[in-house]
C-alpha positions in Angstrom: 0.0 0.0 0.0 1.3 3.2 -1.2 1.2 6.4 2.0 -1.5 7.8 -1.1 -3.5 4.7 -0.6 -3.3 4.4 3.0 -4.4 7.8 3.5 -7.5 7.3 1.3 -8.0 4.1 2.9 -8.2 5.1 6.5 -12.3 5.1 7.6 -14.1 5.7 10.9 -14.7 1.9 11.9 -17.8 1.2 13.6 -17.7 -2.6 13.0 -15.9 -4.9 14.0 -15.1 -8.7 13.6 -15.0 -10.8 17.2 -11.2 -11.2 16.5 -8.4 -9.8 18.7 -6.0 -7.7 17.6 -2.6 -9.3 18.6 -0.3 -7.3 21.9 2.5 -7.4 19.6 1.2 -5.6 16.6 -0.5 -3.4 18.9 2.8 -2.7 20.8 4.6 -2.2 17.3 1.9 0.4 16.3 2.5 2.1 19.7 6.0 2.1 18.5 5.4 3.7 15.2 2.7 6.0 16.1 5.9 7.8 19.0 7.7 8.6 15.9 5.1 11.4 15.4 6.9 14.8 16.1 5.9 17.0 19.4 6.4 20.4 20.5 10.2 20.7 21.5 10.5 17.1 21.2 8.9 16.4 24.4 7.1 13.3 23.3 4.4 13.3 25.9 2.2 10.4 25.2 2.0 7.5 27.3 -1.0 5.0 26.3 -3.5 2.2 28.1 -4.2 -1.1 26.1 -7.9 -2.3 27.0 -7.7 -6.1 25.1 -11.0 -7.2 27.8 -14.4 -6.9 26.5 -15.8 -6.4 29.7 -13.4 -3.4 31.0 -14.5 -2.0 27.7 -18.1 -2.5 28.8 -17.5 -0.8 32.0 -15.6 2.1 30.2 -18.6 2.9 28.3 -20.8 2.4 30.3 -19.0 5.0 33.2 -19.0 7.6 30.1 -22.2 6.8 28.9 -23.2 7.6 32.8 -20.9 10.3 32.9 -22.0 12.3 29.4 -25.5 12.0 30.2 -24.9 13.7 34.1 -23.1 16.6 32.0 -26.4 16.9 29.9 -28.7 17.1 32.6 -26.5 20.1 34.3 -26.4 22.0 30.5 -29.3 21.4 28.2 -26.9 23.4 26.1 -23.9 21.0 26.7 -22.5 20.0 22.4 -23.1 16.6 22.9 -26.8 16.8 23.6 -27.3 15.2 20.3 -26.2 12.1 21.6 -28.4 12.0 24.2 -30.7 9.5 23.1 -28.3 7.3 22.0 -26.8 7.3 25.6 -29.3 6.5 27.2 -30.1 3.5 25.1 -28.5 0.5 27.8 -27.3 -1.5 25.0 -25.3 1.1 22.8 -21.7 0.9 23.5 -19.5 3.6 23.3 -16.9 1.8 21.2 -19.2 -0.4 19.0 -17.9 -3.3 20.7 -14.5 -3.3 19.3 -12.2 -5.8 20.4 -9.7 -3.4 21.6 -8.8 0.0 23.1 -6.1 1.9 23.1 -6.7 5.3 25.4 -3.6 7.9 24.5 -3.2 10.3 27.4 -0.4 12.3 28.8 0.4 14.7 31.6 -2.5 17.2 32.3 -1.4 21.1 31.6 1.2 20.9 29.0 0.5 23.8 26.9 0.7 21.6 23.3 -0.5 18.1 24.9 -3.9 17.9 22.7 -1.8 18.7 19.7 1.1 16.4 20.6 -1.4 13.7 21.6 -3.4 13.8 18.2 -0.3 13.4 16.0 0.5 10.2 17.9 -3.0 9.3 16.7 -2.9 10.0 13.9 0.2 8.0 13.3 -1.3 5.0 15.7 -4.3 5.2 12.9 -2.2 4.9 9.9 -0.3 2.0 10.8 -3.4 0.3 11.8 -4.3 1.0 8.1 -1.6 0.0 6.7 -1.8 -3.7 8.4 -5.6 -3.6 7.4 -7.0 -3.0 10.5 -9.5 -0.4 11.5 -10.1 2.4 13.9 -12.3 5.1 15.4 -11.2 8.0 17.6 -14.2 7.9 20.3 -14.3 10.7 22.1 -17.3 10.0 24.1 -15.5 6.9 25.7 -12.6 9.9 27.4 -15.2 10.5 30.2 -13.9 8.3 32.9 -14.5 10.0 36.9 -14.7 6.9 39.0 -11.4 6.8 40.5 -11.8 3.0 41.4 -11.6 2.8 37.8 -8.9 4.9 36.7 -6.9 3.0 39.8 -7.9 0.0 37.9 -6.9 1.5 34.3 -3.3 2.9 35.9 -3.9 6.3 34.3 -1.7 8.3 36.7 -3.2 11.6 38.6 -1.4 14.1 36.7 -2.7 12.5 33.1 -5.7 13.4 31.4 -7.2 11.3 28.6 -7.0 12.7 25.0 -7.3 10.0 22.1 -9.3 7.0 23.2 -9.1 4.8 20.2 -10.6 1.9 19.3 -8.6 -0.9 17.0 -9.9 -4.3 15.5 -10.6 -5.8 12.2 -13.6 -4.3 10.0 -16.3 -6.3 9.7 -17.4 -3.4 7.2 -15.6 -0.7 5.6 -17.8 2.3 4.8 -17.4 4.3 1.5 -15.4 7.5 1.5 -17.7 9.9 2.9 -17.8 12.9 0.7 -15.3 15.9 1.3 -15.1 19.8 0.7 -12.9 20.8 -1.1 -9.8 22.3 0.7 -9.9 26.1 1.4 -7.2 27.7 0.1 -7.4 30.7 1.6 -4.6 32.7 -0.5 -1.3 32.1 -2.3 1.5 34.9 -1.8 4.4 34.2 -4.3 
């Protein structure tokens, strides 16, 4: 696969085969996605592999809890759209993938989001590249129970920024369509 292909390949997976996902491939695309560059190098990812479907279960299902408190405290809050589909006991957060992978790193680093989301970005091409698929769920980052962030070992000082999910598609959906970039001038 050309880096053209692989680009135009990557998709939003929603569905998923029951396989798992092997530790080492995962671990290798841990390894290639830290290759991503960072703001003076710091390189401040560190990242949680969640390869039990019950944990993942439990994860959602804290979220899931978690969004809809948020909701009730601000009709206004942006993911009242999802409401309904929240409070729907059987929906899962991460569309039952077979595996998470939560990227995180130390909370109040002035470029951490940015830093974080090119290691994600990387961790989701080189899932594509071995023909696996992934989906950046933001709704599963909303984890306050601290018996389960004990249980997860995300460290006090770390907040949770990419929370992606990684298995084999079951389905791959079509390109969805795209605008046209805006370019908004060229000074030569």
């Amino acid at each position: 696969m050309t880096f053209a292909q692989m680009l135009e390949s990557r998709r939003s997976i929603r569905n998923y085969k029951d396989k798992l996902v092997s530790l080492e491939i995962i671990k290798d695309m841990i390894k290639q996605s830290a290759l991503s560059p960072s703001a003076s190098n710091e390189q401040p990812w560190k990242f949680i592999i969640v390869n039990d479907k019950k944990m993942l279960k439990k994860i959602s299902d804290e979220s899931k809890k978690n969004i809809l408190a948020r909701i009730a405290g601000n009709p206004d809050d942006p993911t009242k759209g999802y409401e309904g589909m929240l409070q729907n006991e059987s929906f899962n957060v991460f569309y039952n993938a077979p595996c998470l992978v939560i990227i995180l790193g130390p909370s109040g680093l002035k470029n951490l989001y940015v830093d974080c989301a090119l290691a994600a970005s990387y961790f989701m091409m080189a899932a594509t590249s071995r023909g696996l698929g992934t989906c950046w769920v933001n709704l599963g980052s909303q984890i306050n129970d601290p018996k389960m962030i004990e249980e997860l070992g995300i460290p006090d000082n770390c907040q949770i920024i990419a929370p992606i999910i990684l298995g084999y598609p079951a389905k791959i959906p079509p390109v969805p369509r795209r605008k046209d970039p805006q370019i908004l001038k060229i000074i030569r």
